[in-house]
N, C-alpha and C positions, 0 to 999 in steps of 0.2 A: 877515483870517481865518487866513490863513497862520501869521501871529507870534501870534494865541492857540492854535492849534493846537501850534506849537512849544512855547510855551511851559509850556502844558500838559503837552507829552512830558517836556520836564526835568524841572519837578515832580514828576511820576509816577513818574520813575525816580531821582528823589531820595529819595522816598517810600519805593523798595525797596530802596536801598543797606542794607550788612551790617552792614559795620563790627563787625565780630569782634573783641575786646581781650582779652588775655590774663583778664583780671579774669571777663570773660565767659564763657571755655572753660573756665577753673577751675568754674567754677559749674555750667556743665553735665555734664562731668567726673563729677564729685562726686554730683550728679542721678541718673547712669545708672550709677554703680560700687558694686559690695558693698563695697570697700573700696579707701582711695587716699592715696598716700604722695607727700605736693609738695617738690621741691626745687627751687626756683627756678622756671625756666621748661619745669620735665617733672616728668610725672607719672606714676610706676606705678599701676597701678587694676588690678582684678579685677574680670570679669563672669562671673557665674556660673561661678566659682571660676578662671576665662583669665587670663593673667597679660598685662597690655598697658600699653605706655607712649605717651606723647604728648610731642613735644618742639614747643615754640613758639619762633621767633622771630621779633620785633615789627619791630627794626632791618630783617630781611632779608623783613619778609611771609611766613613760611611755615610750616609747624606740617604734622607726620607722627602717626600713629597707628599705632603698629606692635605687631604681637603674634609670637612666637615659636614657630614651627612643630617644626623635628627640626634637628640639627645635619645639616650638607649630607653628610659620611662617612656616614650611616646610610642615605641617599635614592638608590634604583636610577635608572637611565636612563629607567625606565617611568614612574615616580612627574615625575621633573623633566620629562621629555615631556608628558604628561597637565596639570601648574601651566604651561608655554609653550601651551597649548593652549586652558587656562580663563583666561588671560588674556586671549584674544580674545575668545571667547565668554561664558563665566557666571561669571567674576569682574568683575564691571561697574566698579565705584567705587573699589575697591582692586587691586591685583596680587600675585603671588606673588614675592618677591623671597629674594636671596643676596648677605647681607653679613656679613663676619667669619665664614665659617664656616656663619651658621647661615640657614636658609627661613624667611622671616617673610610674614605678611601684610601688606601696607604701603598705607595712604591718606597720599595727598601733595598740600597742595593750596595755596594762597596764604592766609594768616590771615585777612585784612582782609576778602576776599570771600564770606564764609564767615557761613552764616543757620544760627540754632540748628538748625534741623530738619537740613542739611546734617554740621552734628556727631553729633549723634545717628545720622542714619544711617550715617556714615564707622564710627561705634564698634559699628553694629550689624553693618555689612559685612566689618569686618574682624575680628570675632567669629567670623561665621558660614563668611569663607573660612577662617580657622585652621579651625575646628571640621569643616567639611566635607573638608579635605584629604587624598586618598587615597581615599575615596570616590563622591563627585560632583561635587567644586571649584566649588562655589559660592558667592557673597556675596549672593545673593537668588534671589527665583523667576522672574527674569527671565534670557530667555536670547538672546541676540542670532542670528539663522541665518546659516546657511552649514556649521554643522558637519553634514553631510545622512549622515554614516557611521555607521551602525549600531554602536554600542560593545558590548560583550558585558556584559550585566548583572552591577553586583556583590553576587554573595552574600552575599562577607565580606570586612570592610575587609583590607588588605594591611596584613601584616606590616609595624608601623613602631613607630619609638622616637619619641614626640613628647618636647617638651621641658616 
């Protein structure tokens, strides 16, 4: 009983393996973008006119979804406080990151392990944290607690240069 019960569990989680291939994320890609420019193993795309790129590599497992927030000189202390703070809390899937200069939204995840719905949401999380930063840093409606301090309502998005 034991070895059909095992054996069972393999299957079954043979069953749900990902198996992500570049061939595949191109297609999804493509799926959820208003428009999308391939070079190789990255892609510029547009969602609802966001400019976001996707880099894959096969050799190394890994593949990023990044989109471009404000070059890091135009971002105050409160603003970079605020994206280390929704990265705990309600930037779930993606984070807020600084590289070359610039505040990106960034999903980083292993290729291979990786189920369509998992892309689709990365591209939708890292839409919605570009799109919401500065005023409530979020990548969904989901919000993890612990953050229990009353923040002061905002009115109006803070002065900022997006890119």
């Amino acid at each position: 009983m034991k070895k059909i019960f095992f054996i069972f569990l393999l299957i079954s989680s043979y069953g749900f393996s990902q198996d992500m291939t570049i061939d595949k994320l191109d297609f999804i890609i493509k799926k959820n973008a208003d428009s999308t420019a391939v070079n190789g193993n990255s892609w510029n795309f547009a969602v609802n006119g966001k400019l976001m790129i996707c880099i894959a590599d096969k050799n190394a497992n890994r593949m990023r979804i990044i989109s471009p927030i404000s070059k890091q000189e135009k971002l105050s202390e409160e603003l970079l406080l605020n994206s280390l703070i929704a990265n705990f809390h309600t930037a779930l899937d993606v984070k807020y990151a600084i590289s070359d200069g610039v505040l990106w939204s960034v999903f980083i995840h292993p290729l291979k392990e990786l189920s369509t719905h998992q892309v689709e949401d990365a591209i939708s999380q890292v839409y919605y944290a570009s799109e919401t930063f500065g005023t409530i840093y979020t990548s969904t409606n989901l919000t993890f607690p612990g953050n229990t301090k009353k923040k002061k309502e905002v009115k109006k998005k803070p002065v900022l240069e997006k890119i």
